[in-house]
C-alpha positions in Angstrom: -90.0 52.4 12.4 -86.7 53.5 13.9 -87.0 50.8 16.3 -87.3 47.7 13.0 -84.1 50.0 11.1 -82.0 49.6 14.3 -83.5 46.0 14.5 -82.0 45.6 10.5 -78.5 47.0 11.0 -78.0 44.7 14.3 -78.7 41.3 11.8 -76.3 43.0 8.9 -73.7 43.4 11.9 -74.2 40.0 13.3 -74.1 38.8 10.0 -70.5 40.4 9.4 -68.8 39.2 12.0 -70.0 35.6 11.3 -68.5 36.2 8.2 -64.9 37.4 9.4 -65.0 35.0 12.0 -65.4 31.9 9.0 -62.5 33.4 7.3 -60.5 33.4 10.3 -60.6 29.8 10.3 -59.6 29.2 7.2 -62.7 29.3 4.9 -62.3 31.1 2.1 -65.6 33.6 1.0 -68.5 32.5 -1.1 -67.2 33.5 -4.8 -63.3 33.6 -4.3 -61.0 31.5 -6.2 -57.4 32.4 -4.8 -55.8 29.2 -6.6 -56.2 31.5 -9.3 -53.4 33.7 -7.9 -51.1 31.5 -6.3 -48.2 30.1 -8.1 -47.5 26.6 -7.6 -43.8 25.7 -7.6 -43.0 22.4 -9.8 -41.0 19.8 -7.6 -37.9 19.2 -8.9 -36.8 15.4 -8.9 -33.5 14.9 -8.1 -31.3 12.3 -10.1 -29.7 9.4 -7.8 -26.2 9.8 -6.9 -24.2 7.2 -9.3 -22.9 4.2 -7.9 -19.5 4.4 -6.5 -17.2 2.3 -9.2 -16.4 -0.7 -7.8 -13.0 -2.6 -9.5 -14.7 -6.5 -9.4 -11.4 -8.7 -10.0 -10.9 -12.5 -10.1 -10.1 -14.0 -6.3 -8.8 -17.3 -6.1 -9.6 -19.3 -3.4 -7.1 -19.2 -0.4 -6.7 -23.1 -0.2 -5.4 -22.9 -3.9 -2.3 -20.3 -3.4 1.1 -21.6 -1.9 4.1 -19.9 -0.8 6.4 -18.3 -3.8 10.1 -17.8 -3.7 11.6 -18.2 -6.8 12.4 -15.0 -9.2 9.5 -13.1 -10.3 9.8 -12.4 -14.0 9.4 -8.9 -15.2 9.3 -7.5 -19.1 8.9 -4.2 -20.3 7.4 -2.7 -23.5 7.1 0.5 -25.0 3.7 1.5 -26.6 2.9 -1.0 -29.0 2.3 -0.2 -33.3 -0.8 0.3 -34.1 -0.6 0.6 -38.1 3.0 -0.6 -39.3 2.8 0.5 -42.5 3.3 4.4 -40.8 5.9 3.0 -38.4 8.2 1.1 -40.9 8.3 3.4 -44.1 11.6 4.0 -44.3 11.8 7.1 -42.6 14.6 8.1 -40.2 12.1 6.7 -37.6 11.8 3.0 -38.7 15.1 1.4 -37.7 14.5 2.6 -34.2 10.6 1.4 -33.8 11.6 -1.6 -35.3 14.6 -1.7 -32.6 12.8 -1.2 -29.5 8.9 -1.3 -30.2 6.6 -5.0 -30.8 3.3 -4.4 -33.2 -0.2 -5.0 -32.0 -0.5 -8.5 -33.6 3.0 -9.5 -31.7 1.9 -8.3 -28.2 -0.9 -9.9 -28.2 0.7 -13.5 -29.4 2.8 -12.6 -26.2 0.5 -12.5 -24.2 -1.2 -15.9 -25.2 2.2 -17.3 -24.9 2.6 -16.3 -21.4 -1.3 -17.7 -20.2 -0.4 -20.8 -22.0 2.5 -20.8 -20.1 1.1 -20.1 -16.5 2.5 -16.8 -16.2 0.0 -14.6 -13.7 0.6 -10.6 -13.4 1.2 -9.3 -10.1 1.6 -5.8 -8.2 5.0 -4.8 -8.8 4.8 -3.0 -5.1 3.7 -6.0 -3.4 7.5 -8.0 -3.9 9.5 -6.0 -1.3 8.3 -3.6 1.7 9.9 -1.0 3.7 11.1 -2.3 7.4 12.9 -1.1 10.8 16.3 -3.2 11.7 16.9 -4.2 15.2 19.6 -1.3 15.4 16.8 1.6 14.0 17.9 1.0 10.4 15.7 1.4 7.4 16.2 -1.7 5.0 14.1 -3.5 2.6 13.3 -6.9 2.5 11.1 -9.7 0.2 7.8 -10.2 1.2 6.4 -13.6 0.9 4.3 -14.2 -2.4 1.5 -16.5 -2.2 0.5 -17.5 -5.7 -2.0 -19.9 -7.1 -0.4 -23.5 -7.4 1.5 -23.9 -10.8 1.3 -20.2 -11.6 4.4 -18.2 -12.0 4.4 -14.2 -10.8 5.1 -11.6 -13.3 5.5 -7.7 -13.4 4.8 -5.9 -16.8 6.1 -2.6 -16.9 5.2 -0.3 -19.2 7.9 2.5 -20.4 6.9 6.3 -22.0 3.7 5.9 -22.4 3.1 9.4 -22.7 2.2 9.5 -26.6 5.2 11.6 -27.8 4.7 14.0 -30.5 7.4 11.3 -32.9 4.7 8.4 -31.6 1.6 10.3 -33.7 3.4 10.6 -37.3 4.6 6.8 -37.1 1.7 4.4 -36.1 1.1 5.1 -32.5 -2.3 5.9 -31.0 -2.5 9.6 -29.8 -4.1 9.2 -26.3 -6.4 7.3 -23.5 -9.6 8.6 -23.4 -12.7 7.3 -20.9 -16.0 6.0 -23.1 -19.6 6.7 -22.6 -19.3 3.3 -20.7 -16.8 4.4 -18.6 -14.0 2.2 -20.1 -10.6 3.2 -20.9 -10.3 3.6 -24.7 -7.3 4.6 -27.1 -8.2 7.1 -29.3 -5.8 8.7 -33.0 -5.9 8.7 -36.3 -5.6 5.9 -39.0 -3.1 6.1 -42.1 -6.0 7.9 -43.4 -6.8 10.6 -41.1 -9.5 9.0 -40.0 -10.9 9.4 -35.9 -10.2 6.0 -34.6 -11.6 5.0 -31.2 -10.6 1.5 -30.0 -9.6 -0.7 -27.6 -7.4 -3.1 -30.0 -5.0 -1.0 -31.1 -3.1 0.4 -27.3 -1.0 -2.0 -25.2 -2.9 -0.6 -21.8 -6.4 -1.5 -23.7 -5.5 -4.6 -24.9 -4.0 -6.0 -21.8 -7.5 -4.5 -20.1 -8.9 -7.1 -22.3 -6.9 -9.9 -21.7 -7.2 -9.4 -18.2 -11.0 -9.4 -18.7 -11.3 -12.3 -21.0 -8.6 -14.1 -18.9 -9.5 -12.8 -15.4 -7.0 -15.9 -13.5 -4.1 -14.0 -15.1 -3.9 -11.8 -12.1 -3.1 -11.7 -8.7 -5.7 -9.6 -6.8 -6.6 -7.5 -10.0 -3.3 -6.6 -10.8 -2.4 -5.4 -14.4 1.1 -3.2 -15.2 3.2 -0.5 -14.0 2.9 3.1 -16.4 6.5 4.6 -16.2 6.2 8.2 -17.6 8.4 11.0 -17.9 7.1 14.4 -17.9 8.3 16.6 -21.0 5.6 15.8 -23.4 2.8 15.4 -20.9 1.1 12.3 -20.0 -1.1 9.9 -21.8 -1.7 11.8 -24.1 -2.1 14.9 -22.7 0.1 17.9 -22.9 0.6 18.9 -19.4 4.0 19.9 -19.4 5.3 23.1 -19.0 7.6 24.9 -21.6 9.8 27.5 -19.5 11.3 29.3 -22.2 8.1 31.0 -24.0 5.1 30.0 -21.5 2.3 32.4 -21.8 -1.2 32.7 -20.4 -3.2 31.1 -23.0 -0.4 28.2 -22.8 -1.1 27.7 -19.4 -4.8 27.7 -19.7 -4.4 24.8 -22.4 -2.4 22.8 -19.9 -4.9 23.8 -17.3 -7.5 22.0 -19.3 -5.6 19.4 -20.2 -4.6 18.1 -16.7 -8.7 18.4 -15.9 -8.9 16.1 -19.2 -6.2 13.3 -18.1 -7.4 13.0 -14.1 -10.3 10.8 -14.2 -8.2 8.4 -16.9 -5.4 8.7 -14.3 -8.4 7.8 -11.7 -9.7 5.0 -13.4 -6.8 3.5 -14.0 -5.5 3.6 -11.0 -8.9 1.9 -9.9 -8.9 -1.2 -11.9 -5.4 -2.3 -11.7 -2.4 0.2 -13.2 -0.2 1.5 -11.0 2.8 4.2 -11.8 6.7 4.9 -11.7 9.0 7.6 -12.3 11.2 7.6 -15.9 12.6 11.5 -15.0 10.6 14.3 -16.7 13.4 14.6 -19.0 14.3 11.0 -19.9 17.7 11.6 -19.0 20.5 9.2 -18.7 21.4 9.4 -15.1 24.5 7.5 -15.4 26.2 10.9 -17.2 24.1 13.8 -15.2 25.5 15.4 -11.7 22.9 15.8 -8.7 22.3 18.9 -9.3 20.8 18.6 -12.9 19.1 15.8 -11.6 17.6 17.8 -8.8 16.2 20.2 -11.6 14.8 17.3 -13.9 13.0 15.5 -10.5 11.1 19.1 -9.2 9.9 19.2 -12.2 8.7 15.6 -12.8 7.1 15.9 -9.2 5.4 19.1 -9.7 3.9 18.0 -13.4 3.6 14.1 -13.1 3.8 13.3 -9.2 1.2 15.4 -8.6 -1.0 14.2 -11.1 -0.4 10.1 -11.0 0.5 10.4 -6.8 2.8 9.2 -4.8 5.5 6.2 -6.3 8.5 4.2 -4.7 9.1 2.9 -8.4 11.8 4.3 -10.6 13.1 3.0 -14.2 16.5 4.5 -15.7 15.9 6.0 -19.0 18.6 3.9 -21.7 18.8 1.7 -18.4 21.5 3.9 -17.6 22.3 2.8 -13.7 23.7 6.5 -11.7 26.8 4.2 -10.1 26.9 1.8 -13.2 27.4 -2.0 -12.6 28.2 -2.2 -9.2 25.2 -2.7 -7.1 27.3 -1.6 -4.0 27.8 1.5 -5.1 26.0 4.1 -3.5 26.9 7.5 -5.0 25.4 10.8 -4.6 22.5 11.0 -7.4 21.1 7.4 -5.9 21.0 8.6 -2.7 18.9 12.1 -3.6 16.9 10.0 -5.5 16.5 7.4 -2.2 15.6 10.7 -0.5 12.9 11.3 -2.8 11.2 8.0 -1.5 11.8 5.7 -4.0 13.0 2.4 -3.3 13.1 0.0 -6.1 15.1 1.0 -9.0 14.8 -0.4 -12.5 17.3 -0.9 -15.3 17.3 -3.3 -18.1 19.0 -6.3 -18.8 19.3 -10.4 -20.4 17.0 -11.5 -16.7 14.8 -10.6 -14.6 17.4 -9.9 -11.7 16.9 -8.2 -7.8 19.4 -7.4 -5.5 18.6 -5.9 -1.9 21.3 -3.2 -1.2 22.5 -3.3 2.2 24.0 0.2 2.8 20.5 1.8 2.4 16.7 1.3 2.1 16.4 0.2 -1.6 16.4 -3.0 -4.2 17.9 -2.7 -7.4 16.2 -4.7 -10.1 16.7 -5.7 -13.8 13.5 -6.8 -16.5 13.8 -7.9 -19.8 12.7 -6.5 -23.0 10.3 -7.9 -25.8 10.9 -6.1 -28.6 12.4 -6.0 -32.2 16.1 -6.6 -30.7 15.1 -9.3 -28.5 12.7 -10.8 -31.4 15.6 -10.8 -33.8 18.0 -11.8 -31.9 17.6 -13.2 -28.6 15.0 -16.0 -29.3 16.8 -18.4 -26.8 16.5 -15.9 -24.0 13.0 -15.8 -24.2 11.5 -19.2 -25.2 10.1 -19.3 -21.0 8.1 -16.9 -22.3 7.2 -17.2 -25.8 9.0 -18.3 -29.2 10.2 -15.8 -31.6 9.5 -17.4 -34.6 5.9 -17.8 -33.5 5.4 -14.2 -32.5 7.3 -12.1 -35.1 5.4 -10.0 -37.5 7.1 -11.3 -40.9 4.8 -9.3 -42.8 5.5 -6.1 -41.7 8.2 -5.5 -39.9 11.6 -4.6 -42.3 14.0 -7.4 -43.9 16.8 -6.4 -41.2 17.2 -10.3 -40.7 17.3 -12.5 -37.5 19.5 -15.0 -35.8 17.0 -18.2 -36.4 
């Protein structure tokens, strides 16, 4: 009896250690469901990184392009009207915008004119480069264009476009805004009030456009030069600084807006557009000393330089030249300004005009202007690029008169 209990409690032994040793290996006992207790983590799927945007521009074929060394034509415009009847209603506004500003309907006959005429837009830094003399000198010099046969090269510049508060109550859009397809749009408000978002009514989305619909009118992808000041912000965005009542909650506006305006700066300058100082102040340099100029520059570099990037490219505001007329002048506000690392300086006048100084690493330059003046009264001038009568908006613009 004792010996078949001992016999009985050696199997029931055996029999648990065959057990553990199972388990041991991984096998889970008769009965147990431990799924039941084991949460299973959901595997996240991660998104694919987007594409990196790629700028896919016209390229002529090399055996096409031939050496250029005539003038290269440059004109300037300011923001272009969007809705006329806000710019020219008699206001105190009107005579100016009709003075210095074209409509929608004439920049685009413009720019028809100039395709028809073989004009082709190129980088305004690709005319003239920095070099070393043979005695250690810093100078500029032309560089050697190659253009398609037949074509002619041509800089647009593109002054204040900064969408000034003035520009919002008078027919202007308000600001350049990126779309859900990753395009630069103009976005403001229609004589109504209305939210208007568009690509027809700004001169920096319609010359997209062009460029688009025409893609042989330009060189390597090239589309215009933005010259901005700095006082009302730029592009439409109000990052500008206001020193005499600045307070926490302006700063955090501006804050937000510069994180607004740097992916339109960094598309733009992706697909074409390139930048150039007008001071922050738009101030006539011809009638400023250096030291005021000095103030007016720090600022434009601390709120526009270091937004757009570095520029060699600076247009006088009023065309207003610091040593006037004489391009062998040299005086003290164009030399800070030289030290500043700008290089080609821009005024305005009746051709497109360069002259390489020889005292000190710089060009000085003139463009024309397209705009009411010009329209009015300079047809001849112009007719290389288009024909006043053809372009001017008759039925908007006021009964000021013109010369033809």
């Amino acid at each position: 009896m004792y010996f078949k209990k001992a016999f009985t409690v050696i199997i029931l032994c055996i029999s648990l250690v065959l057990s553990l040793s199972s388990c041991s290996d991984g096998e889970e006992p008769a009965g147990e469901d431990t799924n039941e207790d084991i949460p299973v983590e959901p595997v996240e799927e991660q998104e694919p990184e987007p594409e990196p945007f790629v700028y896919e521009y016209y390229e002529f074929d090399p055996s096409t392009l031939v050496e250029y060394n005539g003038t290269v034509e440059h004109l300037f415009f300011h923001p272009v009207i969007a809705y006329p009847e806000l710019a020219f209603d008699g206001d105190s506004q009107e005579k100016g915008l009709d003075d210095w500003m074209v409509t929608v309907s004439e920049f685009n006959k413009i720019l028809d004119s100039l395709y028809e005429k073989g004009y082709i837009l190129v980088d305004m830094n690709d005319i003239w480069s920095e070099y070393t003399t043979e005695d250690g000198q810093q100078r500029m010099r032309r560089n050697t264009l190659m253009i398609p046969e037949g074509k002619i090269p041509l800089v647009i510049s593109i002054d204040d476009t900064n969408y000034y508060d003035y520009m919002l109550e008078n027919g202007f859009t308000h600001k350049l805004i990126i779309g859900d397809d990753g395009e630069i749009w103009s976005w403001g408000l229609d004589p109504e009030g209305n939210e208007v978002v568009s690509q027809d009514l700004d001169i920096i989305t319609i010359l997209d456009k062009f460029v688009e619909e025409h893609p042989d009118f330009s060189l390597n992808g090239a589309k215009a030069c933005l010259s901005l000041t700095g006082y009302q912000g730029i592009l439409g965005y109000r990052t500008n600084t206001d020193t005499k009542s600045w307070t926490a909650q302006d700063e955090e506006y501006r804050q937000s807006e510069i994180a607004a305006v740097k992916p339109i700066v960094e598309r733009l300058s992706a697909t074409g557009w390139y930048f150039g100082c007008h001071t922050w102040g738009h101030i006539n340099l011809s009638s400023h000393d250096v030291e005021s100029v000095k103030r007016d520059m720090t600022r434009w570099m601390d709120e526009v330089g270091s937004l757009v990037g570095e520029t060699t490219l600076l247009f006088y505001p009023h065309g207003a030249r610091p040593d006037g007329g004489d391009w062998t002048n040299t005086g003290e506000v164009f030399k800070y300004l030289q030290s500043l690392g700008f290089r080609v300086f821009a005024s305005v006048g009746i051709e497109s005009f360069s002259y390489i100084k020889n005292d000190i690493c710089a060009v000085i330059c003139d463009r024309l202007h397209p705009d009411g003046t010009t329209l009015r009264h300079s047809r001849d001038t112009y007719l290389k690029f288009y024909d006043a009568k053809d372009v001017f908006d008759y039925d908007v613009r006021p009964d000021y008169g013109y010369d033809w």
